[in-house]
C-alpha positions, 0 to 999 in steps of 0.5 A: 929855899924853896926845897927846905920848905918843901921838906919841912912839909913834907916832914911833919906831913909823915909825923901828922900822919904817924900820930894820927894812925898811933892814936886811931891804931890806940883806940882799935886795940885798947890795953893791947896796943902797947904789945901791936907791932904797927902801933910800936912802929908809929911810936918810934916814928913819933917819938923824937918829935914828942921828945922835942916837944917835951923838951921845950914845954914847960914841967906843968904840961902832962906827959899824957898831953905832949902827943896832942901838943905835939899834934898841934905843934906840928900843924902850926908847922905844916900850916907855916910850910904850906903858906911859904911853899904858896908864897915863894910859889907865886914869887919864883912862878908856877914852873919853878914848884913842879 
């Protein structure tokens, strides 16, 4: 249990990261972003999760919307795995989440 928490974290730690690094990347190179090698990398890494969360939102949310829905979305997780990952830690002992 403890590794599929483990690995839940650390999953939508790389997703948090990508949409984070996408948006920065976004506001550096403006209209040109849609041509940027790095920015079109971070949208493939990006782009199951906002399919997913496309898929579960309702019609009324915006297609301009499900990155920030997706952002929060993946923080619940990660919030959500971290407080697991605490809990099983304090259950199992400290030696067992090295």
């Amino acid at each position: 249990m403890l590794l599929l928490t483990v690995s839940v974290k650390l999953i939508a730690e790389i997703a948090l990261m990508a949409l984070l690094g996408r948006w920065l990347l976004g506001l550096l190179a403006g209209q040109r972003r849609d041509s940027n090698f790095f920015y079109q990398l971070l949208q493939i890494l990006t782009r199951p999760f906002e399919r997913t969360v496309r898929c579960i939102s309702p019609r009324v949310v915006l297609d301009r919307h499900i990155p920030l829905a997706t952002f929060m979305l993946l923080i619940a997780l990660w919030l959500g795995a971290t407080l697991m990952k605490m809990s099983l830690c304090l259950e199992l002992g400290a030696t067992a989440c090295r």
